[in-house]
C-alpha positions as CSV (number, residue, x, y, z in Angstrom):
1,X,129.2,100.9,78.6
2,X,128.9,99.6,82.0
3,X,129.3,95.9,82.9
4,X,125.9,94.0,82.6
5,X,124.3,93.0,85.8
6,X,124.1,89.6,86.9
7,X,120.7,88.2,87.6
8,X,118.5,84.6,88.2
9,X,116.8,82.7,85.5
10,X,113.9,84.1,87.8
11,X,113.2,87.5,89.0
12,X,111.0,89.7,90.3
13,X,110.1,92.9,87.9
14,X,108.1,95.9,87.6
15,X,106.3,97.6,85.0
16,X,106.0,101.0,86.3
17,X,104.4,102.8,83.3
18,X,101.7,99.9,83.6
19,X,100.7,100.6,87.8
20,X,102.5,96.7,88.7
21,X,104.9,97.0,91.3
22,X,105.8,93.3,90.9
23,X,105.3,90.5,88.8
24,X,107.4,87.3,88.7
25,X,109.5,86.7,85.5
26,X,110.7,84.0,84.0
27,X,114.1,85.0,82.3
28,X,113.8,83.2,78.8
29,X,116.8,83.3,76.9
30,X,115.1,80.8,74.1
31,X,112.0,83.6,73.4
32,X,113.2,86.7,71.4
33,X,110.2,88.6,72.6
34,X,109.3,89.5,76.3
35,X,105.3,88.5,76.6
36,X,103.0,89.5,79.7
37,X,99.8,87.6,80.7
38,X,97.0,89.7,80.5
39,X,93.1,89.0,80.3
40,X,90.2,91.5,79.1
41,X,92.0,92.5,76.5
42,X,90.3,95.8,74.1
43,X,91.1,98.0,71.7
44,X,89.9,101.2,70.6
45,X,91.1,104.2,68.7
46,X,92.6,106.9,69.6
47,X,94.0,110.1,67.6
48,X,94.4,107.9,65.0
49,X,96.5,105.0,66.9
50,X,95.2,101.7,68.5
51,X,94.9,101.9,72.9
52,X,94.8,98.8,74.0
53,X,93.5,98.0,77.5
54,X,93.6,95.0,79.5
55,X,93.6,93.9,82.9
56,X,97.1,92.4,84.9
57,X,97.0,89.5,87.3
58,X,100.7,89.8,88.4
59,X,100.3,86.6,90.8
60,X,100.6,83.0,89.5
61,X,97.1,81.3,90.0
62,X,95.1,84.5,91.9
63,X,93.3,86.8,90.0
64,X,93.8,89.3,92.7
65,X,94.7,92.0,92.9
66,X,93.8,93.7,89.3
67,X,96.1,96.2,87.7
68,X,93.6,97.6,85.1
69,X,96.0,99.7,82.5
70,X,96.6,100.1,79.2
71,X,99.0,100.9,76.4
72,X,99.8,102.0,72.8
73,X,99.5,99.2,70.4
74,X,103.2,99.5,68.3
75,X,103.6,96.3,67.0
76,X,101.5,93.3,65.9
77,X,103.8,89.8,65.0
78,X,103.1,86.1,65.4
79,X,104.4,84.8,68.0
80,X,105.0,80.4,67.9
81,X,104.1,79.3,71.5
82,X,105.0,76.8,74.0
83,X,102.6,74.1,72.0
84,X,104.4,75.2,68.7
85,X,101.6,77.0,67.4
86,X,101.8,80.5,66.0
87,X,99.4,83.3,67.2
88,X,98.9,86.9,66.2
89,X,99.8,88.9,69.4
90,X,99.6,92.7,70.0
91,X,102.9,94.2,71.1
92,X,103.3,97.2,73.4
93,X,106.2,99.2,74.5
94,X,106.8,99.7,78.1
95,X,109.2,100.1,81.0
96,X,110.5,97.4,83.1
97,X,112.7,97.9,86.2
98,X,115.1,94.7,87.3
99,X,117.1,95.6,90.4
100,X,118.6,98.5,90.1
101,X,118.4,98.4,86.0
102,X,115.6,100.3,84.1
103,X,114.9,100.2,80.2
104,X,112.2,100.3,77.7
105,X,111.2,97.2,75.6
106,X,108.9,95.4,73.3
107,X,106.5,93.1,74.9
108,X,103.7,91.2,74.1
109,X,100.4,90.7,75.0
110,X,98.4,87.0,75.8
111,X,96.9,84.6,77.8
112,X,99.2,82.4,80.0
113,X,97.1,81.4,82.6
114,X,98.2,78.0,82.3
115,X,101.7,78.9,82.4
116,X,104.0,79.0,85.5
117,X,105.1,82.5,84.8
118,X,102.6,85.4,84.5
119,X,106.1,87.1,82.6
120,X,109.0,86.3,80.4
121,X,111.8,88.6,79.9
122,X,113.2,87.3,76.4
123,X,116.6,87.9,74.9
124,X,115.9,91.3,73.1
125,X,115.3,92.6,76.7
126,X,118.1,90.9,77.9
127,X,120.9,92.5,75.3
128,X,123.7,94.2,76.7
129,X,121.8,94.6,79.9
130,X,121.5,91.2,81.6
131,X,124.2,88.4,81.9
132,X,121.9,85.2,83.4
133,X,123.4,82.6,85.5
134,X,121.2,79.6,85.8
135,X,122.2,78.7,89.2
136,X,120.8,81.7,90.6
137,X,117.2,82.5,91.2
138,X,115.7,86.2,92.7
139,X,118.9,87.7,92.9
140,X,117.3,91.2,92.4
141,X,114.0,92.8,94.0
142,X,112.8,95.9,91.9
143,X,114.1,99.2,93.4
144,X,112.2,102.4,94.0
């Protein structure tokens, strides 16, 4: 197994299966679940499984440029949030690249237009794959 990679308690990502070629993430070791802001959120079914589509605003506070994409609904769990309230959130599966590192994880879907992060990365992400030190910030840029 190869040494995990170092990296910020911020960094830039991208979700190439979902058309962003970067989004700022917030590297949250105290979420268990990765969760993407996302607004115009649908459903509909397909062969028997749930598309969802929705629209990405990968910059903090800009609602340009839209990514409009979509994915396979896999999961649905509650999620407690910042305010300690618990919400029912689709989950999707996806790719995310972090420097040179690629992998496939759980992530879900909600509003955080509020928040400073349009992304968090949370620890099931994170496993075997990240080591974060806290001092750091954008030590990676997502590679081609």
């Amino acid at each position: 197994m190869a040494k995990p990679l170092t990296i910020g308690w911020r960094e830039w990502v991208a979700l190439p299966e979902l058309g962003v070629e970067r989004v700022k993430a917030k590297i949250d070791t105290g979420a268990a679940t990765s969760a993407l802001h996302v607004s115009r959120l649908r459903s509909e079914a397909r062969d028997g499984r749930t598309w969802l589509e929705f629209d990405v605003h990968p910059i903090q506070r800009n609602v340009h440029p839209t990514v409009s994409t979509g994915g396979w609904l896999v999961d649905e769990r509650p999620v407690r949030n910042t305010g300690g309230t618990s919400e029912l959130r689709p989950v999707i599966a996806t790719a995310v690249r972090l420097g040179p590192t690629s992998f496939v994880t759980q992530i879900t879907l909600t509003s955080r237009d509020a928040m400073g992060f349009r992304m968090l990365l949370g620890r099931r992400a994170l496993r075997k794959l990240f080591v974060v030190d806290v001092a750091k910030s954008f030590v990676h840029e997502p590679e081609e």
